[in-house]
N, CA, C and O atoms as a Tinker XYZ file with bonds, in Angstrom:
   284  protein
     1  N    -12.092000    5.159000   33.826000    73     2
     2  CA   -12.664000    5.575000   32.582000    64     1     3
     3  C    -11.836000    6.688000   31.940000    63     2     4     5
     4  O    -11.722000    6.844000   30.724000    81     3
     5  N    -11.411000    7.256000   32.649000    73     3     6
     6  CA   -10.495000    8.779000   32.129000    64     5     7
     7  C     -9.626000    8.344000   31.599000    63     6     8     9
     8  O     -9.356000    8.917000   30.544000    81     7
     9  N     -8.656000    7.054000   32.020000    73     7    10
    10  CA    -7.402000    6.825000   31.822000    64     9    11
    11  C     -7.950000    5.946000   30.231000    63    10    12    13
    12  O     -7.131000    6.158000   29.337000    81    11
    13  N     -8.907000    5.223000   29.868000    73    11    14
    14  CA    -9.254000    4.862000   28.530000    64    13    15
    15  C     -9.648000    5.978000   27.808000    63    14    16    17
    16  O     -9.031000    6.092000   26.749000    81    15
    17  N    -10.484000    6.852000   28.035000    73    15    18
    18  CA   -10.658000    8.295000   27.168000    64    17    19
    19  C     -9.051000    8.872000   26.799000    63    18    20    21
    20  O     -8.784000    9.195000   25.641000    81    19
    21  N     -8.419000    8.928000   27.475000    73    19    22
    22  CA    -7.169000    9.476000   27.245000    64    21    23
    23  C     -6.198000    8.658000   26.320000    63    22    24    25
    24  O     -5.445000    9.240000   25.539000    81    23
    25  N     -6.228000    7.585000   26.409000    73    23    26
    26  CA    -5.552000    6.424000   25.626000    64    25    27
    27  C     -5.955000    6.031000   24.170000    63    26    28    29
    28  O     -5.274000    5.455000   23.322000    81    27
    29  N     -7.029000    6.417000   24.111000    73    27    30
    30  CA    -8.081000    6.558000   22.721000    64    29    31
    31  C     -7.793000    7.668000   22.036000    63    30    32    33
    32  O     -7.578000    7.554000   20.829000    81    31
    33  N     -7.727000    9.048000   22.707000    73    31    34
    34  CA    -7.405000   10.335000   22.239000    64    33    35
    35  C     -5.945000   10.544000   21.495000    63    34    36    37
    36  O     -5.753000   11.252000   20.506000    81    35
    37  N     -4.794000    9.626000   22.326000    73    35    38
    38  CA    -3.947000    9.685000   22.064000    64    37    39
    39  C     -3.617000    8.752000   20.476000    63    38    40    41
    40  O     -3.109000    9.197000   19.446000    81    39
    41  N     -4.097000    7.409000   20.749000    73    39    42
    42  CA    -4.088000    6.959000   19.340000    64    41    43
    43  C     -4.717000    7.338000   18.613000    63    42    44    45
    44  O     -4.313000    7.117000   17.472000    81    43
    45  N     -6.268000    8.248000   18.737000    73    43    46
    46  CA    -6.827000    8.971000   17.068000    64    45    47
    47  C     -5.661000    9.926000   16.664000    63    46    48    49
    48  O     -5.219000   10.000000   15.518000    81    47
    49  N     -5.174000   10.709000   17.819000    73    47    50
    50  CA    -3.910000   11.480000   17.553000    64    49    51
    51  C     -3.369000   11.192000   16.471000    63    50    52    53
    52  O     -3.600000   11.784000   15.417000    81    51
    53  N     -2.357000    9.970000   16.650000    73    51    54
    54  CA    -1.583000    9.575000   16.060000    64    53    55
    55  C     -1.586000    9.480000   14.944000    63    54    56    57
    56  O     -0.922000    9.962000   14.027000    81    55
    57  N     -2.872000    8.411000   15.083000    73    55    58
    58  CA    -3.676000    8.190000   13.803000    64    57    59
    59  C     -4.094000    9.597000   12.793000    63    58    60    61
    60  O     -3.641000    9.758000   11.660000    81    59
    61  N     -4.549000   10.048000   13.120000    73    59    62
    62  CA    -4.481000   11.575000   11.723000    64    61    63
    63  C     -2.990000   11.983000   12.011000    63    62    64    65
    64  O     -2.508000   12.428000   10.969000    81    63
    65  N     -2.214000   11.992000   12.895000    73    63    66
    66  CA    -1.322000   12.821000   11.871000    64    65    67
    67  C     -0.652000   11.440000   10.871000    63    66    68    69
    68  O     -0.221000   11.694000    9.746000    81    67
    69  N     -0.633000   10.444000   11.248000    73    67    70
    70  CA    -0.257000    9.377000   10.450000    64    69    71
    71  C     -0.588000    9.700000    8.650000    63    70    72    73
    72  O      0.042000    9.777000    7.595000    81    71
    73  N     -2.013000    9.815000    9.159000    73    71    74
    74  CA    -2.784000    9.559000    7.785000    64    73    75
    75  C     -2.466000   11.130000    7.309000    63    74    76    77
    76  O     -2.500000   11.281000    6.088000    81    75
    77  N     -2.201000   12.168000    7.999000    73    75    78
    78  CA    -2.257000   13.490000    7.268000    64    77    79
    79  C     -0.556000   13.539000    6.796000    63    78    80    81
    80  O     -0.081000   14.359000    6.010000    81    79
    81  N      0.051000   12.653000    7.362000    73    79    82
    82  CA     1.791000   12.807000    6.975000    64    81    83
    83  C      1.855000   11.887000    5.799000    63    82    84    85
    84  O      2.941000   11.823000    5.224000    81    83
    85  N      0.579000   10.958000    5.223000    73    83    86
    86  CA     0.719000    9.666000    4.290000    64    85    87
    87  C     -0.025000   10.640000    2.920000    63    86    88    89
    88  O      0.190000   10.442000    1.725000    81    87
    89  N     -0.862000   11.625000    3.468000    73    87    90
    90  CA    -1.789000   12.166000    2.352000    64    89    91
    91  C     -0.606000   13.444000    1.547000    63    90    92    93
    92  O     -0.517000   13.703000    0.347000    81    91
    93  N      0.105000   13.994000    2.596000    73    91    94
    94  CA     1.357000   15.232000    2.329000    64    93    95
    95  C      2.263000   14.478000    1.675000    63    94    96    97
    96  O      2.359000   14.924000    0.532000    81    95
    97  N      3.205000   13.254000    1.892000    73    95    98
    98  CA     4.139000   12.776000    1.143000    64    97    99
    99  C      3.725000   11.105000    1.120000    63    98   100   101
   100  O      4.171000   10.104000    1.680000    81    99
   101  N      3.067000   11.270000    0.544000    73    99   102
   102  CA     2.710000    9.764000   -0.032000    64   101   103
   103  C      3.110000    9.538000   -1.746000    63   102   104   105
   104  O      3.372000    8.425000   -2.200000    81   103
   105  N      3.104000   10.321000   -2.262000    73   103   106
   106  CA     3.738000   10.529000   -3.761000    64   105   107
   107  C      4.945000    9.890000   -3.545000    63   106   108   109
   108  O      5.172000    8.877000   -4.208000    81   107
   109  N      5.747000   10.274000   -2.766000    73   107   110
   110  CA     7.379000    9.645000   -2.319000    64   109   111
   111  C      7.385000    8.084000   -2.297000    63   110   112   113
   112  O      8.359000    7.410000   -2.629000    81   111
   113  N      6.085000    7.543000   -1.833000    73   111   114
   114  CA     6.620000    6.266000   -1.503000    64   113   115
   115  C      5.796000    5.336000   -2.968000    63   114   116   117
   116  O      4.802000    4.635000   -2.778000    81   115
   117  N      6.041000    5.404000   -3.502000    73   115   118
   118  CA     6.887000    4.216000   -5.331000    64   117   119
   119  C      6.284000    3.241000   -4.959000    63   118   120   121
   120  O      5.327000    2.735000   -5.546000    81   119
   121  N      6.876000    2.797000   -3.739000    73   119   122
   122  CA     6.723000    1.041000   -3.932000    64   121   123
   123  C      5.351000    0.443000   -3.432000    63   122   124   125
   124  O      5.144000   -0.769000   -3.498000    81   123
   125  N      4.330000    1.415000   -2.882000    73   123   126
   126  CA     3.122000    1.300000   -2.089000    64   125   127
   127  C      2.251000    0.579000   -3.308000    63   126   128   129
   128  O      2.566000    1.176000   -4.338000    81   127
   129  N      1.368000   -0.373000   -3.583000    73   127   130
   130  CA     1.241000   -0.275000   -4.636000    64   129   131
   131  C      1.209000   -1.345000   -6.121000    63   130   132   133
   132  O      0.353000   -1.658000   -6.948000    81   131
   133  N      3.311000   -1.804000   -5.773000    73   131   134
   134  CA     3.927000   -2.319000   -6.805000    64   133   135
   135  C      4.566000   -3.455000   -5.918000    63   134   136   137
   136  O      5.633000   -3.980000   -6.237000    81   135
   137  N      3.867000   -3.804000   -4.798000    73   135   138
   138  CA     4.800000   -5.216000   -3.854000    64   137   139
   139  C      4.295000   -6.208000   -4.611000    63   138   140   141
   140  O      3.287000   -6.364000   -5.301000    81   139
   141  N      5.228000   -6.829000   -4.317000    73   139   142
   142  CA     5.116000   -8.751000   -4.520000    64   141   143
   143  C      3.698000   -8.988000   -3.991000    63   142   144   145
   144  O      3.272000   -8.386000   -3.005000    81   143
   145  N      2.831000  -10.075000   -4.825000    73   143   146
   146  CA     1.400000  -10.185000   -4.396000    64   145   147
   147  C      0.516000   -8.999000   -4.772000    63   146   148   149
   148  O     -0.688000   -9.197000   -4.606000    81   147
   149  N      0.821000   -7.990000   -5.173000    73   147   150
   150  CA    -0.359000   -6.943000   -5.613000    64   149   151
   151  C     -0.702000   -7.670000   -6.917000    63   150   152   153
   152  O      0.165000   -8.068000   -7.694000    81   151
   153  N     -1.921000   -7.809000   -7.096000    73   151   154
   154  CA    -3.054000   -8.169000   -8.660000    64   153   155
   155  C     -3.185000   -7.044000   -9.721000    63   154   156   157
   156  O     -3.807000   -5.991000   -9.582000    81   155
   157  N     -2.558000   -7.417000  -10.693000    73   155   158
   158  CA    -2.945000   -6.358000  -11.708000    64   157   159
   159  C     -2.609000   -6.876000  -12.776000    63   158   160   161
   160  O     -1.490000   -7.216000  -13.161000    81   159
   161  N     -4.224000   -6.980000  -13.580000    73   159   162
   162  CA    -4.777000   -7.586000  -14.691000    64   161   163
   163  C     -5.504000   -6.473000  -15.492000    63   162   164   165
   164  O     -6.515000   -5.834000  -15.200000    81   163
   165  N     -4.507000   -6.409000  -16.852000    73   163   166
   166  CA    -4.924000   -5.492000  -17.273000    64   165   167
   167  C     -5.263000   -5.982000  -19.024000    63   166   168   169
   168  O     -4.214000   -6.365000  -19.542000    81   167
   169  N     -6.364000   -6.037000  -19.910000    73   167   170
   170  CA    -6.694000   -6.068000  -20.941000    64   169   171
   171  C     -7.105000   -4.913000  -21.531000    63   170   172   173
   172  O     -7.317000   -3.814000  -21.017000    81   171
   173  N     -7.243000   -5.452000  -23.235000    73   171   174
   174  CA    -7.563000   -4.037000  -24.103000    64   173   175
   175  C     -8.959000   -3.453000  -23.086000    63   174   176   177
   176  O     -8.480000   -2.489000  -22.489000    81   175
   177  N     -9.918000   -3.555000  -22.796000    73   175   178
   178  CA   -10.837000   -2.776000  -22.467000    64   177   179
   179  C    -11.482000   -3.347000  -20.900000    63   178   180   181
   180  O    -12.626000   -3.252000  -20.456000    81   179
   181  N    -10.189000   -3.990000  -20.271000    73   179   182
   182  CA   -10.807000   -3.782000  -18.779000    64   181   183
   183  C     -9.166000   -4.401000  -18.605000    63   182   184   185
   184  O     -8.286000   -5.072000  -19.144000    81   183
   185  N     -9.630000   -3.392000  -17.102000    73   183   186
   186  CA    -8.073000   -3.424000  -16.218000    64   185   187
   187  C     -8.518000   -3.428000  -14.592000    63   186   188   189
   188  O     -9.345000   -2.609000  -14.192000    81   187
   189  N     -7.854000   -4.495000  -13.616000    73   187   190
   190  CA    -8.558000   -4.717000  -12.519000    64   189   191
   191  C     -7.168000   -5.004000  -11.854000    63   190   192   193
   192  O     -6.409000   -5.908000  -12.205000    81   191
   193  N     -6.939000   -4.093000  -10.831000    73   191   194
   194  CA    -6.104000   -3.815000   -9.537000    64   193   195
   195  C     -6.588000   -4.295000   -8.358000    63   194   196   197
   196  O     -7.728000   -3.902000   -8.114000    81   195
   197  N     -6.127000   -4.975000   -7.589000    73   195   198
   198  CA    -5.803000   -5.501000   -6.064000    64   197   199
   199  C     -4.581000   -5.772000   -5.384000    63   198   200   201
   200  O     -3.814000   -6.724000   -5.530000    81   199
   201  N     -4.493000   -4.466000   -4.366000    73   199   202
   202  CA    -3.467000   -4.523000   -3.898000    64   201   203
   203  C     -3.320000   -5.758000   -2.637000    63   202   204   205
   204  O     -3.873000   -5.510000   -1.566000    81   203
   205  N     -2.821000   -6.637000   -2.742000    73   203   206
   206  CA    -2.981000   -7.608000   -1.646000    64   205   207
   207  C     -1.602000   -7.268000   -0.922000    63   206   208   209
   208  O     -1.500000   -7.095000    0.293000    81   207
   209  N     -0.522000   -7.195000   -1.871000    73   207   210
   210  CA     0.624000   -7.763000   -1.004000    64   209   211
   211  C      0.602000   -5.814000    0.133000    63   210   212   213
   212  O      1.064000   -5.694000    1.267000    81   211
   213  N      0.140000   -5.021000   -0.441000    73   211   214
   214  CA     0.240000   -3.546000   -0.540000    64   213   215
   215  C     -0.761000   -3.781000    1.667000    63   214   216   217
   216  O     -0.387000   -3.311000    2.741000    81   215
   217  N     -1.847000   -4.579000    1.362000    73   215   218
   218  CA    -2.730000   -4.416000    2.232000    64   217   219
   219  C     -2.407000   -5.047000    3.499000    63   218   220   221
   220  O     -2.844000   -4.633000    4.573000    81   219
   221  N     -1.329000   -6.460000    3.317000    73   219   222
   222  CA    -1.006000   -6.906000    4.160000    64   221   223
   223  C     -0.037000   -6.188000    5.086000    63   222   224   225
   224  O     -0.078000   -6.105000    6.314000    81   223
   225  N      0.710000   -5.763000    4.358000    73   223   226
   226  CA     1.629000   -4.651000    4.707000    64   225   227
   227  C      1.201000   -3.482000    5.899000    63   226   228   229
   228  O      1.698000   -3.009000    6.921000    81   227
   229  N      0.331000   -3.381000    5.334000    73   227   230
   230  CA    -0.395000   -2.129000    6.329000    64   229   231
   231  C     -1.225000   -2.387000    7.035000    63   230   232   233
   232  O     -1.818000   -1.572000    7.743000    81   231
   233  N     -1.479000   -3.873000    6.966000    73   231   234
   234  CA    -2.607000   -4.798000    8.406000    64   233   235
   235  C     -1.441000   -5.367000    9.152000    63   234   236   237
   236  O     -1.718000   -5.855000   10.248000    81   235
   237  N     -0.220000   -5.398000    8.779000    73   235   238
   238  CA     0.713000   -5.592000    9.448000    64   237   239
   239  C      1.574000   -4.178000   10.930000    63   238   240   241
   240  O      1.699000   -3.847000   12.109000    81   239
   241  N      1.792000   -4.002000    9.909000    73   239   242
   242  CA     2.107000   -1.816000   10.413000    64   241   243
   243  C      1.599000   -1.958000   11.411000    63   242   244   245
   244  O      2.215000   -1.942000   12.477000    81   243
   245  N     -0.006000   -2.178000   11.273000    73   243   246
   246  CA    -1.286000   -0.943000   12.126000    64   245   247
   247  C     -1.193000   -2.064000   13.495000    63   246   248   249
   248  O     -1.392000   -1.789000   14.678000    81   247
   249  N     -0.855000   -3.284000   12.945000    73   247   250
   250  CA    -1.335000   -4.586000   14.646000    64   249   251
   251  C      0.002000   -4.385000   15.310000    63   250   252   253
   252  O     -0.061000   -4.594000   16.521000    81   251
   253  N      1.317000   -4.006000   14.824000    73   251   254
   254  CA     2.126000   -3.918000   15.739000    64   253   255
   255  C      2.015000   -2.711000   16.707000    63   254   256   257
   256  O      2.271000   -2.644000   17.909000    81   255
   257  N      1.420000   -1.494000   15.573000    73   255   258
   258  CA     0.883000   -0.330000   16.600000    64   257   259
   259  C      0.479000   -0.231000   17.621000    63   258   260   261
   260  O      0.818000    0.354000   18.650000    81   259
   261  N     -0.858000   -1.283000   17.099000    73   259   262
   262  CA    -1.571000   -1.000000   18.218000    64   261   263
   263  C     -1.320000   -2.216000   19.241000    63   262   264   265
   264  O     -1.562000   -2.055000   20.437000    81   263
   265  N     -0.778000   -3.564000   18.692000    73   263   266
   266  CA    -0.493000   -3.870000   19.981000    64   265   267
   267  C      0.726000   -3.568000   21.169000    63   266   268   269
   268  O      0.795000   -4.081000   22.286000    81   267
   269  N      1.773000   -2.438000   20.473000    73   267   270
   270  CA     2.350000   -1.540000   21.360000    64   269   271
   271  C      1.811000   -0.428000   22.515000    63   270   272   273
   272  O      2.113000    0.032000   23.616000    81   271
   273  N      0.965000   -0.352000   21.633000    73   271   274
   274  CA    -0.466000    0.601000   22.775000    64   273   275
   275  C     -1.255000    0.044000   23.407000    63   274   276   277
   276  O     -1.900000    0.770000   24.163000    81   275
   277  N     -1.588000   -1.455000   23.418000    73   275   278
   278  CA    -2.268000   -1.953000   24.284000    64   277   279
   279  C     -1.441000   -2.743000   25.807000    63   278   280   281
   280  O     -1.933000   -3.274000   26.802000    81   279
   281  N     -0.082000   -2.513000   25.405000    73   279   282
   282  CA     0.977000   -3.252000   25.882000    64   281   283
   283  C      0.646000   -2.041000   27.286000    63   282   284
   284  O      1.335000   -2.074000   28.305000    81   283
């Protein structure tokens, strides 16, 4: 049980500083956003964003993560 408490601790770790290093310089990264496959439909009085290609991207990222940590 210790050795899973510890393995958990270590990826929330990661995980905030991840997200606290994405919230500090995330301005830098432009292209987050503007990928191939992002939705953006915009008219005179309605405008509707979906980042798809943006989301895959980062459901991509997060499964190699973590299946490096489960490895």
């Amino acid at each position: 049980m210790g050795n899973d408490l510890g393995r958990l601790l270590i990826i929330s770790g990661l995980l905030l500083v991840g997200i606290g290093l994405f919230l500090s310089y995330g301005g830098k990264f432009n292209f987050l956003g503007r990928l191939p496959g992002d939705i953006r439909v915009e008219k005179e009085n309605f405008s509707f964003f979906f980042p798809l290609g943006t989301c895959l991207l980062i459901s991509l990222l997060l499964s190699f993560l973590l299946w490096l940590f489960k490895r």
